[in-house]
Phi, psi and omega in degrees: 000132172262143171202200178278161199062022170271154177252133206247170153263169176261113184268358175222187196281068211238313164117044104265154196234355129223166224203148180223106152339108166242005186175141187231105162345293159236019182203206212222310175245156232251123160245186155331159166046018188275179188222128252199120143281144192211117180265158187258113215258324173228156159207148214282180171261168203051031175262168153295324170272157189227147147332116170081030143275146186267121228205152152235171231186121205260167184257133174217008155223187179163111188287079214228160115251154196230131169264158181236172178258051177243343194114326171294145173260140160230131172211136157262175170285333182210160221242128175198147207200138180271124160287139243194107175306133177341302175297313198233175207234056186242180185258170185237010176238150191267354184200145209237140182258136149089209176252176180189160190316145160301303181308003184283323222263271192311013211233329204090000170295046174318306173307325171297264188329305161323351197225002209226146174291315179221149162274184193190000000 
């Protein structure tokens, strides 16, 4: 379960590499696709991004397990999330490591899927 003051890893090339919840957008617990305020906790150095800017941020793992209503269970290992430019709800990396949720795609993150390897 995830909720606010969970701490997330970073899934693209943005150069920060954790990142801490503060504020959720749309419910009180953290699902798929949800869309997350996130201050930025370690980062790498000579990136574009700097330490404590608040940034948002879409959910695209979660140690969790999620039934879908076909019967699958999908559960990860670990709680990980994309950065999402100030303006627009687009990534803010040029590249998403690893697989992510089928629900970005019923959500409208389209770009996020286009940029991501695999769905799940």
């Amino acid at each position: 379960m995830a909720f606010k003051d969970t701490f997330f890893l970073l899934n693209d090339n943005t150069g920060a590499k954790l990142v801490k919840c503060i504020y959720v957008y749309d419910k009180k617990d953290i699902e798929p696709a949800s869309v997350i305020l996130v201050t930025l906790k370690k980062v790498l150095p000579g990136r574009k991004v700097k330490k404590g800017q608040l940034y948002k941020a879409v959910v695209v793992r979660l140690n969790k397990k999620i039934v879908r209503s076909s019967g699958l269970v999908v559960k990860y290992f670990n709680n990980c999330v994309i950065l999402l430019k100030k303006t627009e709800l687009v990534p803010l990396g040029t590249r998403i490591f690893g697989s992510v949720y089928l629900e970005l795609r019923l959500k409208g993150f389209m770009k996020v899927v286009s940029l991501s390897l695999f769905l799940v």
